[in-house]
C-alpha positions in Angstrom: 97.7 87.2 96.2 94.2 87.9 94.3 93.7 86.0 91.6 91.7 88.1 89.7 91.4 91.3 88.7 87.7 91.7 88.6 86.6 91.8 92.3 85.3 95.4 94.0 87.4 94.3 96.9 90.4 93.3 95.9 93.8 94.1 97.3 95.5 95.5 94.1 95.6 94.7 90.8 97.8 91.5 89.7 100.4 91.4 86.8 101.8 87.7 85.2 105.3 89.3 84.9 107.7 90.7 87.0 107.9 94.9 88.0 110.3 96.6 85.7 113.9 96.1 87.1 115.6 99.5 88.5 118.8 101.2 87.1 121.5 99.8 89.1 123.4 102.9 88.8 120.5 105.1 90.7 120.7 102.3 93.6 122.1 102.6 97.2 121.7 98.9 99.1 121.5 99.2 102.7 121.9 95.8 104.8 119.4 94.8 107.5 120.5 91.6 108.2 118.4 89.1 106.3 117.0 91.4 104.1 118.6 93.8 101.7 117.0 97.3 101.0 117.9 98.7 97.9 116.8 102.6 97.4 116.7 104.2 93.9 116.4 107.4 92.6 113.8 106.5 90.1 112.4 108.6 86.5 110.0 106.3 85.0 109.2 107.7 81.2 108.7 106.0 77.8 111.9 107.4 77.1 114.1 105.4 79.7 112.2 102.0 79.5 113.2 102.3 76.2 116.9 102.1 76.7 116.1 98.8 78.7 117.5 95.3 77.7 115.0 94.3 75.5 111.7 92.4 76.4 112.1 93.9 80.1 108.7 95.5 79.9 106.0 95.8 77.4 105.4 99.7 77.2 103.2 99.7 74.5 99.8 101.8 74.9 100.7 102.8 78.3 102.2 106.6 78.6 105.1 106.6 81.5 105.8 110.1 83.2 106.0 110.0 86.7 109.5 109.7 89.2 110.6 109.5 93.2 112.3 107.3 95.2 111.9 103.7 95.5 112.5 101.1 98.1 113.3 97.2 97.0 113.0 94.7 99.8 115.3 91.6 98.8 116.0 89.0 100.4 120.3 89.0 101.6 120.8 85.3 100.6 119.4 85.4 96.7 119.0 89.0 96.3 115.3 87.9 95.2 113.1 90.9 95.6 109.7 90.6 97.6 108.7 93.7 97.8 108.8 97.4 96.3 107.9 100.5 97.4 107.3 103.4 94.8 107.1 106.6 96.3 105.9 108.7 92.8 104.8 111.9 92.3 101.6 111.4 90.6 101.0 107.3 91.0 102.5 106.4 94.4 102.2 102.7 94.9 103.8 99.1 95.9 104.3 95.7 94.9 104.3 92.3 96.3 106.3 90.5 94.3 106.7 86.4 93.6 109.8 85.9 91.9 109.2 82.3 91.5 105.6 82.6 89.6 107.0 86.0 87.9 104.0 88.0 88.8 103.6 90.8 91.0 100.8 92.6 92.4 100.7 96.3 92.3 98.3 98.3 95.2 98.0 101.4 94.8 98.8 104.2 98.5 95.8 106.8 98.6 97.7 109.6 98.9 94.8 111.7 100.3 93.9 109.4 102.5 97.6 108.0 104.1 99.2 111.1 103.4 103.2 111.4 102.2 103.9 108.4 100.3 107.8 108.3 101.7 106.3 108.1 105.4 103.6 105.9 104.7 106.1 103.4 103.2 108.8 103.7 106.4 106.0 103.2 108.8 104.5 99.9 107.2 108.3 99.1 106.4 109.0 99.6 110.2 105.6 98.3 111.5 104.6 95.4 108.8 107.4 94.1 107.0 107.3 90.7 108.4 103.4 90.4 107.4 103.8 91.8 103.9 106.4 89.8 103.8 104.3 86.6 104.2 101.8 88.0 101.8 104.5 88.1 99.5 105.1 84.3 99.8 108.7 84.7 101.6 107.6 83.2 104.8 111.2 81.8 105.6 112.4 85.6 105.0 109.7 87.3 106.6 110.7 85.1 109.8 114.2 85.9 109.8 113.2 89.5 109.8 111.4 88.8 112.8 114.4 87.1 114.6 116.7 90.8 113.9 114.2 93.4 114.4 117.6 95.3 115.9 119.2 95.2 112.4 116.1 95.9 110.7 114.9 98.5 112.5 118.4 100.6 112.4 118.4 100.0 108.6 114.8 101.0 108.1 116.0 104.4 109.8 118.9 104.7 107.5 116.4 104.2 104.4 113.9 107.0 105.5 117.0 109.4 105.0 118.2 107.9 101.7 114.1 108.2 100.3 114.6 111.8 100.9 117.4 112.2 99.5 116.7 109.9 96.2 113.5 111.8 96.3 115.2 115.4 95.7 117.4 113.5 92.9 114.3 112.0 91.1 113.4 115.6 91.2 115.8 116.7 89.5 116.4 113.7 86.9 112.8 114.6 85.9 113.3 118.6 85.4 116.4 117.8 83.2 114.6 115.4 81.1 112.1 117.5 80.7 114.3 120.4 79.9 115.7 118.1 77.2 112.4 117.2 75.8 111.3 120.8 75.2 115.3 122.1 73.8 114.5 119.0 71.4 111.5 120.4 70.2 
């Protein structure tokens, strides 16, 4: 990962603390073997990070309004997560994530450029996992992945059709909070 955040070059943009942690309640795991891929209907808003345990993330100065489906690549054995997918509306991006050093590094998917976030992320999923894997620092889980491309491929396929479907859910978690927000006043 880049240690800085200052070079024109540079692959994202790197955070000392961990990515803030998903609603298990919006979460479907699928198993692929080694890994675990855990897809969430997600609303990201001031609103909801505030009803997080506290200290979870640090939303002060920064305005949060943005929603879609996520995919968290953990490992089966610890459940450590190593990467994340975040297939927003407006700010569509991923993370590699080192749960040891509690930092991630967030790089941003050009939209314009790669086209639908949701297939973007199934074809690197399908095509790159191992190496972003390794980027990620979990070599010994990145080569397991290797070793079952059978189980990971089928469960790849099984997550394209559940980032649809948490997609459409997102969707809708964001009209009804919005709804809210204007019957508030």
């Amino acid at each position: 990962m880049t240690e800085t955040n200052t070079h024109p070059y540079q692959r994202g943009i790197s955070f000392a603390i961990m990515p803030i942690p998903p609603v298990p309640e919006h979460c479907v795991p699928v198993e692929a073997g080694p890994a675990t891929f855990v897809v969430e209907s997600r609303l990201l808003t001031n609103e909801v990070l505030s009803a997080l345990p506290e200290k979870a993330v640090d939303a002060s100065g920064t305005v949060y309004d943005d929603f879609g489906a996520s995919v968290h690549v953990c490992d089966s054995a610890d459940s450590a997560e190593y990467l994340r997918f975040d297939c927003f509306d407006s700010e569509p991006h991923y993370h590699y994530i080192n749960p040891v050093k509690g930092e991630n590094l967030i790089c941003r998917i050009a939209e314009v450029a790669e086209g639908d976030p949701i297939a973007r992320t199934v074809g690197r999923m399908r095509d790159r996992l191992p190496e972003m894997l390794d980027l990620a620092g979990a070599r010994r889980l990145a080569g397991t992945v290797r070793q079952h491309p059978d189980q990971v491929a089928a469960a790849i396929a099984r997550v394209a059709d559940l980032l649809r479907q948490a997609q459409i859910i997102a969707a809708d978690m964001k009209a009804a909070a919005d709804r809210a927000a204007v019957a508030s006043g």
